[in-house]
ZADOMAR-331483 format. One record per residue (C-alpha): residue number from 1; x, y, z. Coordinates in Angstrom, 3 decimals, decimal comma, padded with zeros to 6 digits. Example, Ala and Ser with C-alpha at 12.3 -4.5 7.8 and 13.67 -1.06 7.14 Angstrom:
BEGIN
<1; <012,300; -004,500; 007,800>>,
<2; <013,670; -001,060; 007,140>>,
//
This chain:
BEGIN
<1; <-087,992; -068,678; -096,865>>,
<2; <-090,600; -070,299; -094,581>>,
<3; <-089,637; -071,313; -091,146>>,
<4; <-089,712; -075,108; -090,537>>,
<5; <-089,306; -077,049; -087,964>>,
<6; <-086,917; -079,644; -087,382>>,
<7; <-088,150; -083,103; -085,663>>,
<8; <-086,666; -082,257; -082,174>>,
<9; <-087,864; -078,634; -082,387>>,
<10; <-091,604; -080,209; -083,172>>,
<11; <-090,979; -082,472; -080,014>>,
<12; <-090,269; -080,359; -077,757>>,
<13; <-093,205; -077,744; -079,078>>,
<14; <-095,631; -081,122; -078,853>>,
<15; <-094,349; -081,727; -075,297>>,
<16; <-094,910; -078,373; -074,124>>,
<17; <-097,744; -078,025; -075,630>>,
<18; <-099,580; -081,210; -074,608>>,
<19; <-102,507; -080,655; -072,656>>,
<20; <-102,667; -076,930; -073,175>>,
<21; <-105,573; -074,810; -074,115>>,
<22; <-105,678; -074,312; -077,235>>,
<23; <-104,881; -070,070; -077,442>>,
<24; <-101,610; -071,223; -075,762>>,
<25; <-100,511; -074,137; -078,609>>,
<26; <-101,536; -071,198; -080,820>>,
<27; <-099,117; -069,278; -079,526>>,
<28; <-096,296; -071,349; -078,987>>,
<29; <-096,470; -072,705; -082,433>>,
<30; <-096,682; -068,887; -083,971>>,
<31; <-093,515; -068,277; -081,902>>,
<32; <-091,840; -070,867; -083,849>>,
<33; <-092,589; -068,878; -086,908>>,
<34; <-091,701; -065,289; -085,603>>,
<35; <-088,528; -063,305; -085,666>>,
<36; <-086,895; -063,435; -082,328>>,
<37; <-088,052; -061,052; -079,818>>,
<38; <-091,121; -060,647; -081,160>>,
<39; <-094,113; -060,375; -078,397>>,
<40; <-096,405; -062,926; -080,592>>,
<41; <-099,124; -062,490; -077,893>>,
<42; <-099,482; -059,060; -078,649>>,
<43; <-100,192; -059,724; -082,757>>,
<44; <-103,618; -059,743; -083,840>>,
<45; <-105,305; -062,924; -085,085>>,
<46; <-104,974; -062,329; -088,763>>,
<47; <-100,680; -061,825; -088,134>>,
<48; <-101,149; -064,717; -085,428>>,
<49; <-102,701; -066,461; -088,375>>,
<50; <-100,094; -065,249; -091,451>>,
<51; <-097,350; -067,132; -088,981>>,
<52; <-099,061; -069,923; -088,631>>,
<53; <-099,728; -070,803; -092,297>>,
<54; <-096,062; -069,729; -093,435>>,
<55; <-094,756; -072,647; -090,407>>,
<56; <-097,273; -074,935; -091,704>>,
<57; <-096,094; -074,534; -095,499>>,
<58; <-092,885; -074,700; -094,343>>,
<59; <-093,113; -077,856; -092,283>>,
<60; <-095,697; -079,739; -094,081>>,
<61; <-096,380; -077,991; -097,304>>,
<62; <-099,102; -075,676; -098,384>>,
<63; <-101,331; -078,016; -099,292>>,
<64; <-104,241; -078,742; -096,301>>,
<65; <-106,433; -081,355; -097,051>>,
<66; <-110,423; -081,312; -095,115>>,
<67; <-113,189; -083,028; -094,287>>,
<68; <-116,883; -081,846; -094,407>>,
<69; <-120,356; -082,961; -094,681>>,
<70; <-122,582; -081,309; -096,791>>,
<71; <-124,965; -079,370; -094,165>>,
<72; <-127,819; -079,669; -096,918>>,
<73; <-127,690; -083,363; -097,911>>,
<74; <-125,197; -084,513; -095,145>>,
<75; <-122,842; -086,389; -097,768>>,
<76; <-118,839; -086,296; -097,100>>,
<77; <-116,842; -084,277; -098,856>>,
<78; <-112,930; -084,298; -099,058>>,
<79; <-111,579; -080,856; -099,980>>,
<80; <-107,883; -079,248; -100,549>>,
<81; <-107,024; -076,383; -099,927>>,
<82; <-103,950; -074,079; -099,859>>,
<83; <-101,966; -071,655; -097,081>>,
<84; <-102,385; -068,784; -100,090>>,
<85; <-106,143; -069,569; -100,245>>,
<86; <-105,984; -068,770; -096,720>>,
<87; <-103,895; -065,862; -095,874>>,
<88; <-105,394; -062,049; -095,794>>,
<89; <-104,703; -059,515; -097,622>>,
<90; <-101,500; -057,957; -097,054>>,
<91; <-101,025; -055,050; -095,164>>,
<92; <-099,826; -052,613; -097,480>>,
<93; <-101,480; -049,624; -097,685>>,
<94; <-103,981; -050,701; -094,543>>,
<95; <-104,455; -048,967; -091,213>>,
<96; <-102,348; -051,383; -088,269>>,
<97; <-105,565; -052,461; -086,447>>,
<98; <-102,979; -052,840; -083,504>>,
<99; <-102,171; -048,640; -083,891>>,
<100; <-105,172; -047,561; -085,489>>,
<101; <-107,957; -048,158; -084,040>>,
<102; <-111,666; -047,649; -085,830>>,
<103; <-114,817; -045,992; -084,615>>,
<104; <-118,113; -046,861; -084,883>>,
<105; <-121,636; -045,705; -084,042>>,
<106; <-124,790; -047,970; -082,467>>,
<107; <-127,194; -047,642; -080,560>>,
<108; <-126,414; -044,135; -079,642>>,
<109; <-123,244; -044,945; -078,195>>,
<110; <-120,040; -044,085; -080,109>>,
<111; <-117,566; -046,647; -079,746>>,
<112; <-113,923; -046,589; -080,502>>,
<113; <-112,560; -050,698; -080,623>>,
<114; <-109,367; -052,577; -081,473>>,
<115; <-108,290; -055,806; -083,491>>,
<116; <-108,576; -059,218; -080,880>>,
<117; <-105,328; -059,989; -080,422>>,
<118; <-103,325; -063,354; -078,901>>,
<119; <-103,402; -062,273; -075,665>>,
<120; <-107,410; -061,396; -075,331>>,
<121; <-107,691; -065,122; -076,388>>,
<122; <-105,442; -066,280; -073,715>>,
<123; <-107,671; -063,894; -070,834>>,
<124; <-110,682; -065,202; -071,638>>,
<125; <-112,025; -069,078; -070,974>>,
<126; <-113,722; -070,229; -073,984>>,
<127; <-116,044; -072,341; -072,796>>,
<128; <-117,332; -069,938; -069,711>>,
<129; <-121,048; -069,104; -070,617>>,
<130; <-120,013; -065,097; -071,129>>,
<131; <-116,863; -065,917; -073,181>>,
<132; <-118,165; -063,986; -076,369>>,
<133; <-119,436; -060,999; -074,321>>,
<134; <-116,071; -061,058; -072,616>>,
<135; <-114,091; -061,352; -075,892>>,
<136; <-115,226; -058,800; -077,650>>,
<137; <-115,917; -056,504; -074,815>>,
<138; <-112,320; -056,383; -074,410>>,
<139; <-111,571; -054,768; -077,785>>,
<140; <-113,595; -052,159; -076,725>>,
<141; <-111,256; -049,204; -075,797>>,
<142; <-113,656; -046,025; -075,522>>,
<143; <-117,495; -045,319; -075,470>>,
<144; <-119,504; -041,850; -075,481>>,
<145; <-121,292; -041,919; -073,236>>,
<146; <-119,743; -044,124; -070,898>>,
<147; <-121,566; -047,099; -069,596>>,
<148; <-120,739; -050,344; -066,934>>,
<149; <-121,948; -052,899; -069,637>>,
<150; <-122,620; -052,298; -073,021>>,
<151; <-126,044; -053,589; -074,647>>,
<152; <-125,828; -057,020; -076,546>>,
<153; <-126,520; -055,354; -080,150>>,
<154; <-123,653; -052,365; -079,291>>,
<155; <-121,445; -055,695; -079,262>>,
<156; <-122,725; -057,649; -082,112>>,
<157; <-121,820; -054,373; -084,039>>,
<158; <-118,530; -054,391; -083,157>>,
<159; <-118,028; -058,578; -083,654>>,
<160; <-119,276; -057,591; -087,371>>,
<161; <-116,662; -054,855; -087,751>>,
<162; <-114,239; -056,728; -086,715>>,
<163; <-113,295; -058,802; -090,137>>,
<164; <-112,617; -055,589; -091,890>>,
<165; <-110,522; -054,243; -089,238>>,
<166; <-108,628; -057,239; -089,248>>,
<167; <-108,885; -058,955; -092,690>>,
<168; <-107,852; -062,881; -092,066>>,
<169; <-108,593; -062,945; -088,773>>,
<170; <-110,978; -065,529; -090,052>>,
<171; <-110,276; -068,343; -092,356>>,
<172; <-113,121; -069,760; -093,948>>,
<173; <-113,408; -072,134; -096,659>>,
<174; <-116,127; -071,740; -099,293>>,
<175; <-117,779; -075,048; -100,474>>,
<176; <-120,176; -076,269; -102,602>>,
<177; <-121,299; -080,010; -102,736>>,
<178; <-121,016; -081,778; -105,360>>,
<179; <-123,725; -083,806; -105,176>>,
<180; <-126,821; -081,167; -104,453>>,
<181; <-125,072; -078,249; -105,626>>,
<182; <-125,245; -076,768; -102,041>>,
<183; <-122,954; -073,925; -101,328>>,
<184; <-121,955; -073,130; -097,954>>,
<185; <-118,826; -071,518; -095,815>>,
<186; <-117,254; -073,489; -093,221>>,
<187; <-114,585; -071,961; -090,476>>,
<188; <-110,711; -073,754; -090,241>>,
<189; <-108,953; -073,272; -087,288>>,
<190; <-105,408; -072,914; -088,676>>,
<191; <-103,460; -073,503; -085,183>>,
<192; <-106,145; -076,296; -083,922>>,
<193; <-105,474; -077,794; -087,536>>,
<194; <-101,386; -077,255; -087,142>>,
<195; <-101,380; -078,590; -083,545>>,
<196; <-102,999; -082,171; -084,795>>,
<197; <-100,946; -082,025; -087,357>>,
<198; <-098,117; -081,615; -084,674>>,
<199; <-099,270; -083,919; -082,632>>,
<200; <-099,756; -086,918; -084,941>>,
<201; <-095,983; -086,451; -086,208>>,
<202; <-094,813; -086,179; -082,501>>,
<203; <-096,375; -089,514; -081,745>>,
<204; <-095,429; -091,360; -085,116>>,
<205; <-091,931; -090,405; -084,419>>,
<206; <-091,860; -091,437; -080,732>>,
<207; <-092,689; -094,656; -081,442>>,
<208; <-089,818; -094,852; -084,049>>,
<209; <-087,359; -094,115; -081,399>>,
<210; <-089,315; -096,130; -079,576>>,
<211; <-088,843; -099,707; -081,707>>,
<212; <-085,533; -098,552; -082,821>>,
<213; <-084,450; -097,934; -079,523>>,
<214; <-085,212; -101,580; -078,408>>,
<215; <-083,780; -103,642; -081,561>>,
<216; <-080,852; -101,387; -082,024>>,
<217; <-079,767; -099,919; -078,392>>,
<218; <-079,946; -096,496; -080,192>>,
<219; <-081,004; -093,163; -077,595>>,
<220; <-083,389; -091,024; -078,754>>,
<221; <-080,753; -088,829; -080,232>>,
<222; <-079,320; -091,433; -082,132>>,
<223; <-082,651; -092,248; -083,652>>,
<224; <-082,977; -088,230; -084,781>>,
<225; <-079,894; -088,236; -086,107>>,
<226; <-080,916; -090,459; -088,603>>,
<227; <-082,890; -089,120; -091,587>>,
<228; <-086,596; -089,572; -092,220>>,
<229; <-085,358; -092,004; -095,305>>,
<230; <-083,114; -094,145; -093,734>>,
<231; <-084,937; -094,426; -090,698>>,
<232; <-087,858; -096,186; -092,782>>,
<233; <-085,509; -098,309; -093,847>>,
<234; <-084,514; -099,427; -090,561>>,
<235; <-088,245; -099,550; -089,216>>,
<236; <-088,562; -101,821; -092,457>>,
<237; <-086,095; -103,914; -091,759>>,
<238; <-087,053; -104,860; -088,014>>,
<239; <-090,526; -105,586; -089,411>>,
<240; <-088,863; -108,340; -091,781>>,
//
């Protein structure tokens, strides 16, 4: 069964959420979908990601639909597409890229590197000019022979093994326009995605509580405890 969230549970994730960076909404809003205890920071991406698309399914439903413009021809397109077209593969069978990490050689430097995981996100500023060195310089955990910085291409290698030591860390949606046949991939951020998602529904529903609150007297529990159904009703019935 997919976790969902109730309407207060999605307030108070919006409220603590609000004005957050966006590896910490990530987080909070895979905690919501992880078994108690667990250190969610510490998952990699693609598990970050697998809890993030079974809360959206069960919150909002599988179905996600986009926006794009066609990169060739720069007409709109409106796509759909669904948490199973999104998740990884499972892990059965695969090496843990949090236990088992992979080696590579480049450069003439052996390196020995590790999925990204929630908390390198949350240790690194994305928008500081090195944030992509820093990143990925992080998952390195070993090098032969040892060096103080690493060159650019020993990194790049590493940023291209990464996908298959960590299938789903990325979710990208392949597209083709209907119009001049142009086929491209473009990247969804599942928890940026979620969180607007979030958001939107926070703010819709304060401002239920909000006009029910003055016509009927009702406190913001009273309003909650009403169901989504009835309270349209209601809304409806103020408007007339």
């Amino acid at each position: 069964m997919r976790p969902e969230l109730t309407e207060t549970q999605l307030l108070g994730m919006w409220e603590t959420g609000d004005g957050q960076a966006s590896p910490v909404r990530a987080l909070l809003l895979a905690a919501a979908a992880a078994p108690p205890g667990e250190a969610v920071a510490d998952l990699t991406l693609a598990d970050l990601n697998a809890l993030l698309l079974d809360l959206r399914e069960g919150s909002f439903g599988s179905a996600l639909p986009c926006a794009a413009d066609c990169p060739d021809c720069d007409e709109p397109l409106e796509v759909s597409v669904t948490t199973d077209e999104l998740r990884g593969p499972g892990r059965l069978n695969m090496p843990d890229p949090r236990r088992d990490p992979a080696k590579l050689l480049a450069e003439g430097y052996e390196i020995t590197y590790r999925a990204l995981t929630g908390r390198d996100l949350l240790a690194v500023d994305p928008v500081s000019p090195g944030a992509r060195r820093a990143l990925l310089s992080r998952c390195v955990i070993g090098m032969d022979p040892v060096a103080d910085v690493l060159p650019e291409g020993v990194l790049e290698t590493v940023a291209q093994r990464l996908a298959d030591l960590d299938p789903g860390a990325d979710t990208v949606l392949p597209l083709t326009c209907p119009y001049c046949r142009h086929t491209w991939t473009a990247a969804l951020d599942v928890a940026d995605y979620l969180w607007a998602e979030v958001e939107g529904y926070a703010r819709r529903l304060l401002h239920e509580v909000h006009t029910l609150a003055r016509v009927y007297g009702w406190s913001e529990s009273d309003v909650l405890a009403v169901s989504p159904a009835r309270r349209r009703f209601y809304l409806e019935a103020t408007a007339g």
